[in-house]
Every structure is written in structure tokens, then in C-alpha cells.
BAZAKOL-984503 format. One record per residue: residue number from 1; residue in one letter; x, y, z of N, C-alpha, C, O, CB in turn. Coordinates in Angstrom, 2 decimals. Glycine has a CB too. Example, Ala and Ser with C-alpha at 12.3 -4.5 7.8 and 13.67 -1.06 7.14 Angstrom:
! residues 2
<1,A,<13.19,-5.69,7.80>,<12.30,-4.50,7.80>,<13.20,-3.30,7.80>,<14.24,-3.32,8.46>,<11.31,-4.47,9.05>>
<2,S,<12.85,-2.25,7.08>,<13.67,-1.06,7.14>,<12.90,0.03,7.87>,<13.41,1.14,8.04>,<14.08,-0.60,5.72>>
This chain:
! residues 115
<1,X,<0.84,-1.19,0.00>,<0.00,0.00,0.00>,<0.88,1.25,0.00>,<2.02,1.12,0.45>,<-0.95,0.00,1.22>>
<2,X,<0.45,2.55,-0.50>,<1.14,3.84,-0.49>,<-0.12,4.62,0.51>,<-1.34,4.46,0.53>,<1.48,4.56,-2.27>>
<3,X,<0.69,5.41,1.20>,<0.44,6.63,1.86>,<-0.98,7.23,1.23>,<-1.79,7.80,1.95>,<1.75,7.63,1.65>>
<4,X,<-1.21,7.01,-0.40>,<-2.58,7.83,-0.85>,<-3.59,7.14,-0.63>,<-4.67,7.72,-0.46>,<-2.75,8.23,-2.26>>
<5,X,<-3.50,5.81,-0.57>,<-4.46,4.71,-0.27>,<-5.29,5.01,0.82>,<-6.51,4.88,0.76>,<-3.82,3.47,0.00>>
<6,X,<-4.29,5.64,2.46>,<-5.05,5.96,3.91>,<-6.31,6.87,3.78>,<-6.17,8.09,3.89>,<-4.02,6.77,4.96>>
<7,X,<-7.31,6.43,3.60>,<-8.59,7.34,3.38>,<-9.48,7.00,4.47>,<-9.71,5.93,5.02>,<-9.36,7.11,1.95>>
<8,X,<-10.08,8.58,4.71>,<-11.28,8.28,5.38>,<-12.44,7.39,4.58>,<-12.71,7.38,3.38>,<-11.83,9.60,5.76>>
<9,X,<-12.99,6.66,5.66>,<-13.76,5.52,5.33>,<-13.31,4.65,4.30>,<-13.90,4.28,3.29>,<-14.96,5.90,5.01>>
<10,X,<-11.90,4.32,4.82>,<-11.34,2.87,4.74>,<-10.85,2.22,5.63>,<-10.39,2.77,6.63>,<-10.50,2.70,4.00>>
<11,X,<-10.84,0.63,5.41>,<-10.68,-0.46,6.46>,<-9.38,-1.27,6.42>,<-9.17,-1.97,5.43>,<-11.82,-1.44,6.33>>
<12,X,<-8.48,-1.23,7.42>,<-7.09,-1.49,7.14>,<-6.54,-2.77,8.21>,<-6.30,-2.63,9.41>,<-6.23,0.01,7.36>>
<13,X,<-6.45,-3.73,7.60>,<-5.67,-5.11,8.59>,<-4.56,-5.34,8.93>,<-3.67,-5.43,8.08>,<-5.70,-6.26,8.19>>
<14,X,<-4.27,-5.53,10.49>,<-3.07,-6.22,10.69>,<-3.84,-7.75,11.45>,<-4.52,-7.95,12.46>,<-1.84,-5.17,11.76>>
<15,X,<-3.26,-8.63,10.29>,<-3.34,-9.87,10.46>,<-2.92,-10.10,11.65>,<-3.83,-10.46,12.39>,<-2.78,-10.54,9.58>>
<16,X,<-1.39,-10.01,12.40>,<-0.90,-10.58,13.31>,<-1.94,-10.02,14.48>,<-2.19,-10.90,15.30>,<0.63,-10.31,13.37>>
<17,X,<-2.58,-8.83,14.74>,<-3.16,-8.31,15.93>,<-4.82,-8.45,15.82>,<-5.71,-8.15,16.62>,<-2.65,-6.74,16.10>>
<18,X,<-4.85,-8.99,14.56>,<-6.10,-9.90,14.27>,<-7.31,-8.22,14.40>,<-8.47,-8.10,14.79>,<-6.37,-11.61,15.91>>
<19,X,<-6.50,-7.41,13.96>,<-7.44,-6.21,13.92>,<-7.90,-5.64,12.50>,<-7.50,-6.15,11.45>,<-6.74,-5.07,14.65>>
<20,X,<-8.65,-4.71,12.53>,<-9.11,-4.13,11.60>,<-9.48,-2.72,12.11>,<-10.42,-2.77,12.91>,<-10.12,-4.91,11.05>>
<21,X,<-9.16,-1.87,11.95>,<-9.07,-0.03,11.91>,<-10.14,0.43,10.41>,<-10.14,0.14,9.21>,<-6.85,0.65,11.52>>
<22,X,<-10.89,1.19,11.24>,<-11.95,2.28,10.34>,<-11.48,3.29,10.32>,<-11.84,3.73,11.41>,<-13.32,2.62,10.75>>
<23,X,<-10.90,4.03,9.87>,<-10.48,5.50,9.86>,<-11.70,6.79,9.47>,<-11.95,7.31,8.38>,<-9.27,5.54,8.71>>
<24,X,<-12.20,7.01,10.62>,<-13.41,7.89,11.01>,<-13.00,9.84,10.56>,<-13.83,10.72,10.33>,<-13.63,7.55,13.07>>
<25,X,<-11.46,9.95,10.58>,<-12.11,11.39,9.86>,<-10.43,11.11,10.41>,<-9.75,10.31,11.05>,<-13.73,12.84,10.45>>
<26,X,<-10.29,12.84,9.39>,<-8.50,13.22,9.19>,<-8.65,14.54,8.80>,<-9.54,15.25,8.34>,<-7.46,12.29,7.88>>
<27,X,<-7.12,14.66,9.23>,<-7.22,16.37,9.55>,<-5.71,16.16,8.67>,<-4.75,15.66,9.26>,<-7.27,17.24,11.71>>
<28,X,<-5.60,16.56,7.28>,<-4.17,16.16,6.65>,<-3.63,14.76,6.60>,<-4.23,13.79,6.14>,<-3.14,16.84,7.36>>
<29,X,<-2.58,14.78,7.05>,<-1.60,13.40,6.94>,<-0.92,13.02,8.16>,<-0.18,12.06,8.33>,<-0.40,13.57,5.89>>
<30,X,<-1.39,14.16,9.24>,<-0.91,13.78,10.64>,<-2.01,13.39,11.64>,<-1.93,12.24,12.07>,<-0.14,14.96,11.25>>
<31,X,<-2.94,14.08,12.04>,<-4.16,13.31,12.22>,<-5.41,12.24,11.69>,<-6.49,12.72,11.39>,<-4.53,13.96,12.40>>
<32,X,<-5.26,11.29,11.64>,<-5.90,10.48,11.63>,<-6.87,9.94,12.90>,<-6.52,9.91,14.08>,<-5.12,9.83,11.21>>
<33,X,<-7.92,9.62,12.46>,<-9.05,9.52,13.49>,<-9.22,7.75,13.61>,<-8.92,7.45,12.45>,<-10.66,10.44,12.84>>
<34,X,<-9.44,6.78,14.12>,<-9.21,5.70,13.66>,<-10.28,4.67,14.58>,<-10.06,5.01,15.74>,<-7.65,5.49,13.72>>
<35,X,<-10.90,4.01,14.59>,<-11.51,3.02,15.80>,<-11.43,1.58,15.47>,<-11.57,1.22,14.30>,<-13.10,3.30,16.12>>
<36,X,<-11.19,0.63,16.55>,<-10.81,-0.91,15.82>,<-11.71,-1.82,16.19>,<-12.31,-1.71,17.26>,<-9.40,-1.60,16.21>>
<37,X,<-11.91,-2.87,15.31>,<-12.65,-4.29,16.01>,<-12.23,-5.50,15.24>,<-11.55,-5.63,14.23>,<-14.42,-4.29,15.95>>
<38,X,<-12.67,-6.11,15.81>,<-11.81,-7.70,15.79>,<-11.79,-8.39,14.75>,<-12.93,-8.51,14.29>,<-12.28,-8.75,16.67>>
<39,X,<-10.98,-8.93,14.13>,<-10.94,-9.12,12.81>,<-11.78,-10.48,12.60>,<-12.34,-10.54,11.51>,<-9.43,-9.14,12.29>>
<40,X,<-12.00,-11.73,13.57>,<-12.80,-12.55,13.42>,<-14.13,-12.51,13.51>,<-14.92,-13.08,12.76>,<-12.51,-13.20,13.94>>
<41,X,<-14.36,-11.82,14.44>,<-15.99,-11.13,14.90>,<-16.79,-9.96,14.06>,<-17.87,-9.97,13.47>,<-15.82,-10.35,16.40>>
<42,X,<-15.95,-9.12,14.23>,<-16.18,-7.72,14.05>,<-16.40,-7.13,15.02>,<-16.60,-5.93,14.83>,<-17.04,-7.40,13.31>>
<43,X,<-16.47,-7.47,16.06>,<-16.58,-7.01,17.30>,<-16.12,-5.96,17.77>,<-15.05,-6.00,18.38>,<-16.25,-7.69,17.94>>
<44,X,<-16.86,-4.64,17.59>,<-15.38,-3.49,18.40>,<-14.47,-3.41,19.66>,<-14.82,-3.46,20.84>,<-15.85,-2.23,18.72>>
<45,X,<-13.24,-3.29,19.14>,<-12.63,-2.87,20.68>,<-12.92,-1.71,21.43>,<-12.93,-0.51,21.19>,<-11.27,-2.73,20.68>>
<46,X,<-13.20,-2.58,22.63>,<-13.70,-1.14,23.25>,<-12.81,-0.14,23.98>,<-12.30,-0.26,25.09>,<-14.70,-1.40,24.25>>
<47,X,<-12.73,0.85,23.16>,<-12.00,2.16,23.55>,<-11.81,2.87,22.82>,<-11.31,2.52,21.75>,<-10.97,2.17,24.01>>
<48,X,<-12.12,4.16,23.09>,<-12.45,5.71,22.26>,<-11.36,5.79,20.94>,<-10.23,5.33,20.83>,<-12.09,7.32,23.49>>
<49,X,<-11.82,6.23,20.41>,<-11.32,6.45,19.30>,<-9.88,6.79,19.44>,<-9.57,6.91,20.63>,<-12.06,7.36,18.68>>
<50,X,<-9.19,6.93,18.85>,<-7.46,7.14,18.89>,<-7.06,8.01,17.28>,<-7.70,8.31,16.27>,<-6.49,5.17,18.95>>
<51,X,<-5.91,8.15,17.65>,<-5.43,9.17,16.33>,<-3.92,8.77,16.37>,<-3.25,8.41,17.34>,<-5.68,11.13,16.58>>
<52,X,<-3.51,8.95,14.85>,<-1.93,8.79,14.27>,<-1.81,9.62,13.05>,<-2.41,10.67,12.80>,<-1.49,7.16,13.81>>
<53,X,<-0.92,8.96,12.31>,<-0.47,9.46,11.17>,<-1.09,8.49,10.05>,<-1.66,7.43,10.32>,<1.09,9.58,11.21>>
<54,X,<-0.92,8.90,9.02>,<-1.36,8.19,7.52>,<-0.13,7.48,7.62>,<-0.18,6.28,7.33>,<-1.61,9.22,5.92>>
<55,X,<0.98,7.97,7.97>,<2.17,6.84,7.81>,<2.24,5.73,8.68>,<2.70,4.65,8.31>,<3.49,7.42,7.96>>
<56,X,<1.74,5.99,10.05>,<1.55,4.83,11.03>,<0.31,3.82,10.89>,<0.42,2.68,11.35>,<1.44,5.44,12.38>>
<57,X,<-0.76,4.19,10.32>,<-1.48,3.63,9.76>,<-1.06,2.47,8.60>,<-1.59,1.39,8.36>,<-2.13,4.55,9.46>>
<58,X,<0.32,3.26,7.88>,<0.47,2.25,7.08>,<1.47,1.46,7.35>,<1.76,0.54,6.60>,<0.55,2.58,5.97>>
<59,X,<2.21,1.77,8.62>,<3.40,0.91,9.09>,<2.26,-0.67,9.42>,<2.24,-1.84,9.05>,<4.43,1.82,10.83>>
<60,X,<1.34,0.33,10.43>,<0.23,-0.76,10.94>,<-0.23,-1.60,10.12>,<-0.13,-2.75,10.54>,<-0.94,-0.24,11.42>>
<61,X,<-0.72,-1.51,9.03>,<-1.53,-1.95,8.23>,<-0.84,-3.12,7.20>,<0.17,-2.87,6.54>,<-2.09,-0.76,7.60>>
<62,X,<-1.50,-4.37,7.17>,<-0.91,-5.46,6.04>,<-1.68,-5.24,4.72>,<-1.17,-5.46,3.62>,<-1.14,-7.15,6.53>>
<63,X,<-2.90,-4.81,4.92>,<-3.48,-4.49,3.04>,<-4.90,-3.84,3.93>,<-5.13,-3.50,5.09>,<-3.91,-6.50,1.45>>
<64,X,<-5.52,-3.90,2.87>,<-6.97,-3.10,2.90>,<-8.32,-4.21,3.37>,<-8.62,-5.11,2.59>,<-7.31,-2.42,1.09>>
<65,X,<-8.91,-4.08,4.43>,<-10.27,-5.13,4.40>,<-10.76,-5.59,3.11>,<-10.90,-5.03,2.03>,<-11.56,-4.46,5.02>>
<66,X,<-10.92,-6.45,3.42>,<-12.16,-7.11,1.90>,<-13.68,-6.99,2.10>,<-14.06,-6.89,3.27>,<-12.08,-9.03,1.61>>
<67,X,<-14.17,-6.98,1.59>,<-16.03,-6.43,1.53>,<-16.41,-7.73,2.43>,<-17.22,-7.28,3.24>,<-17.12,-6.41,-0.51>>
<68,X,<-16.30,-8.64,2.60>,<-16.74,-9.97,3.54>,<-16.54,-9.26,4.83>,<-17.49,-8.86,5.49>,<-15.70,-11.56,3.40>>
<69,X,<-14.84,-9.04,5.31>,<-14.83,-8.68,6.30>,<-15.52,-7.21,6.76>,<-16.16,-7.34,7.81>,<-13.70,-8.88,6.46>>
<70,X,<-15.53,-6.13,6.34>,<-16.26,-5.09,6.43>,<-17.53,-5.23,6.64>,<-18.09,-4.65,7.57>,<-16.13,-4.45,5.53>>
<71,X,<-18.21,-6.09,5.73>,<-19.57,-6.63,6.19>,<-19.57,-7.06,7.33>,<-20.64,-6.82,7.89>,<-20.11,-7.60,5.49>>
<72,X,<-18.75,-7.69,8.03>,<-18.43,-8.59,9.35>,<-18.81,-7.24,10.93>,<-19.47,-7.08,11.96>,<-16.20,-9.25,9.19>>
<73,X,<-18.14,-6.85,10.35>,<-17.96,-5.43,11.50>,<-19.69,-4.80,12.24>,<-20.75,-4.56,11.67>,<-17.12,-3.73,10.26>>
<74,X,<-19.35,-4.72,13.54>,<-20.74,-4.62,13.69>,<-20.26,-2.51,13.91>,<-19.57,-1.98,14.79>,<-21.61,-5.92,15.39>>
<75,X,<-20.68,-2.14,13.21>,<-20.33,-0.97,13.26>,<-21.45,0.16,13.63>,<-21.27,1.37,13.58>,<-19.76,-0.80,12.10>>
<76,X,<-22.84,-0.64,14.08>,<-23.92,0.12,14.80>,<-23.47,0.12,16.30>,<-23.71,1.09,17.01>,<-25.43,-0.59,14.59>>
<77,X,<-22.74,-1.09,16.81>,<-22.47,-1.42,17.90>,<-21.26,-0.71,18.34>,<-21.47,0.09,19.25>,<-22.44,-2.69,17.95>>
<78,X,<-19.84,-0.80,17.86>,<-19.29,0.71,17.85>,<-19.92,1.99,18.10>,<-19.55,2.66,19.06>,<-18.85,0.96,16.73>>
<79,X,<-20.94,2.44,17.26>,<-21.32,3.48,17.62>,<-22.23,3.73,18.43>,<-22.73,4.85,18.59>,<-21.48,3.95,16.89>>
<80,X,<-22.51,2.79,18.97>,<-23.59,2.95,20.95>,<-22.40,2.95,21.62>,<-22.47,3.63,22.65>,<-24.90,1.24,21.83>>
<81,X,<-21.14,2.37,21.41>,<-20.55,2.48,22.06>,<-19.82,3.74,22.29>,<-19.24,3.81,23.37>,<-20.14,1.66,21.92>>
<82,X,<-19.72,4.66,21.57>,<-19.23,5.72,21.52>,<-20.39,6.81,22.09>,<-20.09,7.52,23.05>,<-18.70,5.85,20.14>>
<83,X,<-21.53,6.92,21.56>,<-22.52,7.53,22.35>,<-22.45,7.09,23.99>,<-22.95,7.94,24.72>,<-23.91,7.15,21.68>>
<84,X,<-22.01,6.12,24.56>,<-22.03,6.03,25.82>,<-20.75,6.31,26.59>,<-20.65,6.36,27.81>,<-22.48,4.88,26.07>>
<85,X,<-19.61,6.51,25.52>,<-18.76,6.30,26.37>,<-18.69,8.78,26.47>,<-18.25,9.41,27.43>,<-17.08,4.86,25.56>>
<86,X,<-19.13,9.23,25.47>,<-19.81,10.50,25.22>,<-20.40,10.94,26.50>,<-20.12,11.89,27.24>,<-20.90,10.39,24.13>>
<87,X,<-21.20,10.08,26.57>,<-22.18,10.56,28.02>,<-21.25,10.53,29.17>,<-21.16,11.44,29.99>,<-23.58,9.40,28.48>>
<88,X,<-20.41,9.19,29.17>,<-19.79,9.22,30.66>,<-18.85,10.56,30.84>,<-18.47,11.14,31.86>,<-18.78,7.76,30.95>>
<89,X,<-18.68,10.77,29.78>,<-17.32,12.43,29.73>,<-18.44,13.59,29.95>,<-18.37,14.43,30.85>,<-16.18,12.89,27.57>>
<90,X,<-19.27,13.53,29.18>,<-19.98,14.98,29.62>,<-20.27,14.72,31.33>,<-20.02,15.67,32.07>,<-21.74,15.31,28.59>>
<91,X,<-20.70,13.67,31.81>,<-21.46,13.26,33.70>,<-19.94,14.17,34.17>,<-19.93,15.22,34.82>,<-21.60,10.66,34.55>>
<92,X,<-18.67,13.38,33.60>,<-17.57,13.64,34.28>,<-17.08,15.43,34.19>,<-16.61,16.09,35.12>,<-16.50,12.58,33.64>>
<93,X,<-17.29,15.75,33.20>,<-16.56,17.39,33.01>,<-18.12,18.27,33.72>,<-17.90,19.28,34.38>,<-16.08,17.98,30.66>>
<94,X,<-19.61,17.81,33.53>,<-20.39,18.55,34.24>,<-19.74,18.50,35.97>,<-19.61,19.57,36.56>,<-21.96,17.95,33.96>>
<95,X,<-19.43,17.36,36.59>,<-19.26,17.47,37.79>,<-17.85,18.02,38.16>,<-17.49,17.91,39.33>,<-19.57,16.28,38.31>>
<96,X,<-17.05,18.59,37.28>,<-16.23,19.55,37.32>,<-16.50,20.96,37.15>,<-15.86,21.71,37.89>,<-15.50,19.26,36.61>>
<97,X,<-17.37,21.51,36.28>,<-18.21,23.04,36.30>,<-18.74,23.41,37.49>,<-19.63,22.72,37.98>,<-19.47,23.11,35.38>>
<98,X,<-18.27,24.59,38.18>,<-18.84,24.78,39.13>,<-20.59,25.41,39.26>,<-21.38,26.00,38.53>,<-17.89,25.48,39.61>>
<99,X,<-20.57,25.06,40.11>,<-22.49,25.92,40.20>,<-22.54,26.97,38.91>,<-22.97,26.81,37.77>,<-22.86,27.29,42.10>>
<100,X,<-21.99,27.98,39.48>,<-22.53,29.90,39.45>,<-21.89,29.64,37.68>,<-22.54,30.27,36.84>,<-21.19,31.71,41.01>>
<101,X,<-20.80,28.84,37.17>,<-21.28,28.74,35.50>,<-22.45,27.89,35.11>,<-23.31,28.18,34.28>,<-20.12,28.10,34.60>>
<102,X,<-22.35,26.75,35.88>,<-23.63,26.32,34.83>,<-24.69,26.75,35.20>,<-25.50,26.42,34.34>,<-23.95,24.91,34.62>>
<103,X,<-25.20,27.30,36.00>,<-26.29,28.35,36.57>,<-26.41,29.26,35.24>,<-27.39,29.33,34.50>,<-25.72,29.34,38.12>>
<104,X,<-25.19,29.93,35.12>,<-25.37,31.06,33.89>,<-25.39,30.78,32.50>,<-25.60,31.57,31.58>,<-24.34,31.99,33.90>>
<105,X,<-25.13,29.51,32.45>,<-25.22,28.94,31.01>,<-26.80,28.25,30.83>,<-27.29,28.10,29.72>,<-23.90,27.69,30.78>>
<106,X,<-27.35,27.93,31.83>,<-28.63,27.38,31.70>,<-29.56,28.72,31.71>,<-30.71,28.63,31.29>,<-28.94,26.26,32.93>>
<107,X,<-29.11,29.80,32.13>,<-30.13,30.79,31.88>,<-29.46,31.97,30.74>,<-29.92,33.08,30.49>,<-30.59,31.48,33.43>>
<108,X,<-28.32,31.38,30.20>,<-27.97,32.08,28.87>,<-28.74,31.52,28.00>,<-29.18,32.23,27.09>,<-26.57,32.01,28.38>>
<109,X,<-29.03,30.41,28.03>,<-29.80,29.05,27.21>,<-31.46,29.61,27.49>,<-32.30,28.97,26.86>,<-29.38,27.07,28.17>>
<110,X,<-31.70,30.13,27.89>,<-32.80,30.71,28.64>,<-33.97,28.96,29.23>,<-35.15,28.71,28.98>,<-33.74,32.12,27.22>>
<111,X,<-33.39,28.53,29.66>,<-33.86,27.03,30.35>,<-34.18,27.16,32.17>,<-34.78,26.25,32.76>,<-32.31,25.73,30.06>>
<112,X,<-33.73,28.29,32.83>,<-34.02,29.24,34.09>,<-34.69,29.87,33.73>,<-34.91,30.02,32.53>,<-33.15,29.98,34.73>>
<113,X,<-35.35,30.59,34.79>,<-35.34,32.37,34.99>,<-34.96,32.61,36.20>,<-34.91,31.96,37.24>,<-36.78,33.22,34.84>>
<114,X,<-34.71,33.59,35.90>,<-33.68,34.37,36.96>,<-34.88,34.68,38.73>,<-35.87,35.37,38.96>,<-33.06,36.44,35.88>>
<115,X,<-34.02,33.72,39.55>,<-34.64,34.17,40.73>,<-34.95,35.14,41.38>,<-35.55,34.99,42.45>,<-34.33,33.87,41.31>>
């Protein structure tokens, strides 16, 4: 494979780690957006998305998925998984905002009125 091949919404194998990488969005040739699941299953691994290079991608990578395996991928299930793992970060950074901002952001939002 060459470097032009790394495209968003393509599917890239390393046989030995029995993975398969979706590359979800890119910002140039240094960010890459990437999420993986199991190359026998399709099963996603679970954990947030990650980022590299188009070149590490292709160090990573032994060739391109085949349409069997892509079909394989449960890739609705990935993405509940990402909607939840979404929620647990917003629970976590809301219980870092103190009161008197989110007070003022809920009635910038006009979702208060002012006591």
C-alpha cells in the first residue's frame, strides 16, 4: 500500500493483531481519526477512538479489508458504544463546572429564569 491509499472511510488489517481499523475522519496526513474491532468477529474494541499518522497507519496496516470482512464489522455497535462512552465524559466534566457557571449557562440558554 502507499500513503494515498489511507482514506477516510477505509478499512485497514493487521493480520498478526487480528485487527481491523476504520479510519473515522483526518485532519491532513498527521491526524488520523481511527476506531478498531476484531478481525474474526467484528466485534469493536472497546475504547475511544485514537489518532496517528497516515504513515503509522500504514506501518500498521498489512493491506486493505475485503467487503466480507467489512460486512463482518458490527459498526452500529461501535457506535452505541461511543454515544455512551460521550455521556460518561460529559457526567464527568459537568461534575467539574462549578455551580454559578452552569447556573449562567442554563439561563444564557434561557432554560431558568432568573430568581
Amino acid at each position: 500500500m502507499k500513503i494515498n491509499q489511507i482514506r477516510v472511510g477505509g478499512f485497514y488489517v493487521n493480520e498478526k493483531k487480528g485487527l481491523i481499523r476504520e479510519i473515522m475522519s483526518g485532519e491532513g496526513d498527521e491526524h488520523i481519526f481511527w476506531r478498531s474491532y476484531h478481525l474474526d468477529d467484528g466485534e469493536p474494541v472497546a475504547h475511544r477512538r485514537s489518532c496517528c499518522s497516515k504513515q503509522a497507519i500504514l506501518r500498521w496496516a498489512d493491506r486493505e479489508a475485503d467487503a466480507v470482512e467489512i460486512a463482518r464489522l458490527q459498526r452500529a455497535e461501535a457506535h452505541a458504544q461511543e454515544q455512551e462512552e460521550g455521556r460518561e465524559l460529559i457526567n464527568e466534566v459537568l461534575k467539574q463546572v462549578p455551580d454559578k457557571m452552569f447556573q449562567a449557562e442554563v439561563r444564557r440558554r434561557g432554560l431558568m429564569k432568573d430568581s
